[in-house]
C-alpha positions as CSV (number, residue, x, y, z in Angstrom):
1,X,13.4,-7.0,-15.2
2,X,10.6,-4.4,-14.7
3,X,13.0,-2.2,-11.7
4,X,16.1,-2.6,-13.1
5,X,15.9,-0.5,-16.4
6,X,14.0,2.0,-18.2
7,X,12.9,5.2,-16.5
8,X,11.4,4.8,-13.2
9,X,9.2,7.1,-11.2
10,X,8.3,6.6,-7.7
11,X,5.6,8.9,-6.5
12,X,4.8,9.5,-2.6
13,X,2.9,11.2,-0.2
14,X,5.6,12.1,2.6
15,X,9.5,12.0,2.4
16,X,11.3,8.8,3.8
17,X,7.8,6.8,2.0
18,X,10.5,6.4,-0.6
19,X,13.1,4.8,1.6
20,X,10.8,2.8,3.6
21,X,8.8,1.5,0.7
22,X,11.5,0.7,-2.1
23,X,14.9,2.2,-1.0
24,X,17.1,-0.5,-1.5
25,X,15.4,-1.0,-5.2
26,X,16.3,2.2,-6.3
27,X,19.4,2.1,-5.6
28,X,19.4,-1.1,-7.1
29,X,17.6,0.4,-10.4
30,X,19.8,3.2,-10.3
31,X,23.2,1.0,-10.4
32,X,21.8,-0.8,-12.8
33,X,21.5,2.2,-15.3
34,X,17.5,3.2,-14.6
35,X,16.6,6.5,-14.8
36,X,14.5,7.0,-11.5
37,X,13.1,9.8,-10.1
38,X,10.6,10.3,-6.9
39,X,8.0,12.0,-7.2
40,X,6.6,14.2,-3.9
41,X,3.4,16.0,-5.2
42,X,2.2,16.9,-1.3
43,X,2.9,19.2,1.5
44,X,2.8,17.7,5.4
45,X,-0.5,18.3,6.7
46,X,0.4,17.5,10.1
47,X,1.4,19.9,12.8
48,X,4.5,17.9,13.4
49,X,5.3,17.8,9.8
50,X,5.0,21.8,9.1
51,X,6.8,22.4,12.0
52,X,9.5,19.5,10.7
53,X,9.4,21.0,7.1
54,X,12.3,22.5,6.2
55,X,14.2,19.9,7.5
56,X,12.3,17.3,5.9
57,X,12.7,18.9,2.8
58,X,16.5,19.0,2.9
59,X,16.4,15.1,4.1
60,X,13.9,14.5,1.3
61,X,16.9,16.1,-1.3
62,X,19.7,14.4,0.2
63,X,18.0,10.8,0.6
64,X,17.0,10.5,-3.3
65,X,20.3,11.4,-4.5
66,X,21.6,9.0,-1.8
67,X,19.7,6.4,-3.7
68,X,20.9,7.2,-6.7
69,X,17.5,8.9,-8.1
70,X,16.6,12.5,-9.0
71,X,14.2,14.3,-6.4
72,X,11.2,15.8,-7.6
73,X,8.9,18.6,-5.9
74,X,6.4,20.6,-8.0
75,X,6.2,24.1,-7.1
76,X,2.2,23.2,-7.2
77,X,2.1,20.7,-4.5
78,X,-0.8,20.3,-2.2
79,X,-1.2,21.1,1.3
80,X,-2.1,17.1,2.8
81,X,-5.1,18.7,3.9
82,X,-6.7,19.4,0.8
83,X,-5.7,16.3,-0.4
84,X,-8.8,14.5,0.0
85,X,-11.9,15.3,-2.6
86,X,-9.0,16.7,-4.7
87,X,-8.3,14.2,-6.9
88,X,-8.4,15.8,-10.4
89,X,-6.1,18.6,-8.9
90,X,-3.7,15.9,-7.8
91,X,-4.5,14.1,-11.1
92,X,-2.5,17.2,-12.7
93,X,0.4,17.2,-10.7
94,X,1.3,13.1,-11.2
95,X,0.1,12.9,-14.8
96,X,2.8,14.6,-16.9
97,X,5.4,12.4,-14.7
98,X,3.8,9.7,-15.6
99,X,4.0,10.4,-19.0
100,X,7.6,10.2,-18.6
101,X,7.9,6.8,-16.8
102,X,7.9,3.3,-17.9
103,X,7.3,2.1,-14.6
104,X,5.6,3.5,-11.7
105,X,5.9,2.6,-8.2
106,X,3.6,3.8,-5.4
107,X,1.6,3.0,-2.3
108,X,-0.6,0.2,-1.8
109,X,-4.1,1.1,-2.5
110,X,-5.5,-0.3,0.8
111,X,-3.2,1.5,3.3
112,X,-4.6,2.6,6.3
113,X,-3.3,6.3,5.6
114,X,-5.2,8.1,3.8
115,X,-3.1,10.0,1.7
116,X,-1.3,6.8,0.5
117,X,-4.7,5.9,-0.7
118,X,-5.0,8.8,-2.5
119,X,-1.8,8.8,-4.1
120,X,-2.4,5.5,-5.6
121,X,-5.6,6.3,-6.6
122,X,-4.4,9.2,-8.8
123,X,-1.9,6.9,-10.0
124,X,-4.5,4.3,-10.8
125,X,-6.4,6.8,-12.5
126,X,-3.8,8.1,-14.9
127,X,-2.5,5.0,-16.0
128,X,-5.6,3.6,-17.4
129,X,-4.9,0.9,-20.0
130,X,-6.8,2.6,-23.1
131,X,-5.1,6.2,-22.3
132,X,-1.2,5.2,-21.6
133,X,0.5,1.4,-20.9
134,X,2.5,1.9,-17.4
135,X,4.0,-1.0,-15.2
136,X,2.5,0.0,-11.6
137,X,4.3,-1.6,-8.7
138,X,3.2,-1.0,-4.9
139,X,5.2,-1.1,-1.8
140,X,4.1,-0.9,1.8
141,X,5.0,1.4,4.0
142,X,6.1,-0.1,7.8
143,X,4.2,1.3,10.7
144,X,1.2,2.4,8.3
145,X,0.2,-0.6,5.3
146,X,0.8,-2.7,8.6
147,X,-1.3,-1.0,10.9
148,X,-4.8,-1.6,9.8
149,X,-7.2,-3.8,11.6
150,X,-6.2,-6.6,9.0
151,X,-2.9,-6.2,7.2
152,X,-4.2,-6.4,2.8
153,X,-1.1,-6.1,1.5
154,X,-0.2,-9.2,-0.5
155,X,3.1,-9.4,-2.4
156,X,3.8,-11.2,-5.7
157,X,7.1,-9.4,-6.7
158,X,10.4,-9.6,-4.3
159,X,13.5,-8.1,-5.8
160,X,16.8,-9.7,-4.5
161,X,18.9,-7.1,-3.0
162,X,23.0,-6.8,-2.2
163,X,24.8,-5.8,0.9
164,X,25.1,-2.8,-0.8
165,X,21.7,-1.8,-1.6
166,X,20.5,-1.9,1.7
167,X,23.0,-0.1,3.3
168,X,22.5,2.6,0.8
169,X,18.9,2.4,2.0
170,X,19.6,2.1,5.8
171,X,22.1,5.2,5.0
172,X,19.4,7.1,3.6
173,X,17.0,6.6,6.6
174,X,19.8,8.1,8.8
175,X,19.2,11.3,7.0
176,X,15.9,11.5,8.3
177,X,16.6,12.5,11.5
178,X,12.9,14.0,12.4
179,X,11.6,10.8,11.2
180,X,13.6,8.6,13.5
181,X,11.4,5.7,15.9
182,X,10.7,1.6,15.7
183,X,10.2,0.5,12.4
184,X,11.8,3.2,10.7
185,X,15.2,3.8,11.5
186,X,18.6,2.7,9.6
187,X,18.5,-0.7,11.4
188,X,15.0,-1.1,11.2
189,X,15.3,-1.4,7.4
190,X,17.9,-3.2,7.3
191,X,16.6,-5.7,9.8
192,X,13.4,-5.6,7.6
193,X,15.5,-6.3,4.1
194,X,17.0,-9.4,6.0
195,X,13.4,-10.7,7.2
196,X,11.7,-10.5,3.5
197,X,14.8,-11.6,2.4
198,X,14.9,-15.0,4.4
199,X,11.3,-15.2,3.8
200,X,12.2,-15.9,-0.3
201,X,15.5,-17.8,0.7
202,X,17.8,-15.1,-0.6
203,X,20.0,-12.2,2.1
204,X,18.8,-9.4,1.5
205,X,14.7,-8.1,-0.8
206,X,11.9,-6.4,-0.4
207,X,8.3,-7.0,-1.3
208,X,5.7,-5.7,-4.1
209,X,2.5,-6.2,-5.4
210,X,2.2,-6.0,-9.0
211,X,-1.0,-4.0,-10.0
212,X,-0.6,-3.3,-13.8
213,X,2.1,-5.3,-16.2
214,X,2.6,-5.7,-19.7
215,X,4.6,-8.0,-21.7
């Protein structure tokens, strides 16, 4: 199965984008004996997120290994505001991981936030069929894919969680304690892992959308 083995990489534009969007799955992934590591190649542009940074940034450690999976920040990371027009610039930070990985998971490439969008852009970009052969997977993000005028995202991939795996998710959200608000606290995600879940007539999932697969 694509997110239970190999070497993983998750790349995203904030910290707790990695809980929200596919938590539970890496730790699923990572009991299951995948090498995962998330990848967070951007600096908070917001004034909320500089002034939250340094927490953030501790949370951001903490969470990943929570999960199982190894934390990644390149010491070249851009400021969120130059993130825009910058795509070859971002293009360098992701590629080399990407190199690494078998699969890739990211954001969905109509989120309403920008910087999603650019995030999965880049990853679009560098895993172009006649350059490398990547699985890319995309998650959403709750209380951004969801919050454009008409909500794109469409699912064709639900992994079946345990117990377990969403509460190492839900405990991993508790870390972020700047992050904290409806839709993305500990019971939030849990609440949302039992929604998807009855949805696809299992407990506990959550929901992808396949972009690039190869058998």
């Amino acid at each position: 199965m694509l997110l239970t083995c190999g070497r993983i990489l998750c790349v995203v534009a904030h910290a707790d984008d990695e809980v929200l969007g596919c938590g539970a799955t890496i730790a699923r992934a990572s009991e299951a004996g995948a090498e995962v590591r998330v990848l967070l190649p951007v600096k908070e542009g917001s004034d909320r997120g500089r002034m939250n940074a340094e927490a953030k940034a501790r949370s951001f450690e903490q969470a990943v290994r929570l999960l199982g999976a190894q934390p990644v920040v390149p010491d070249d990371a851009l400021p969120e505001v130059e993130v825009e027009g910058a795509t070859m610039a971002l293009h360098a930070i992701v590629e080399p991981w990407i190199e690494w990985s078998d699969v890739v998971l990211t954001h969905w490439h109509e989120d309403v936030h920008q910087t999603h969008r650019a995030l999965a852009r880049v990853v679009e970009i560098a895993t172009r069929p006649f350059r490398r052969h990547r699985h890319v997977i995309q998650f959403e993000v709750p209380t951004s894919t969801d919050q454009a005028y008409r909500n794109s995202f469409v699912p064709n991939l639900f992994v079946k969680l345990e117990e377990r795996h969403v509460a190492s998710k839900a405990a991993a959200m508790a870390v972020y304690a700047t992050e904290q608000c409806a839709g993305r606290s500990a019971e939030s995600v849990r609440r949302r892992a039992l929604v998807v879940g009855e949805r696809y007539g299992v407990d506990f999932a959550e929901a992808f959308a396949i972009a690039r697969a190869f058998a």
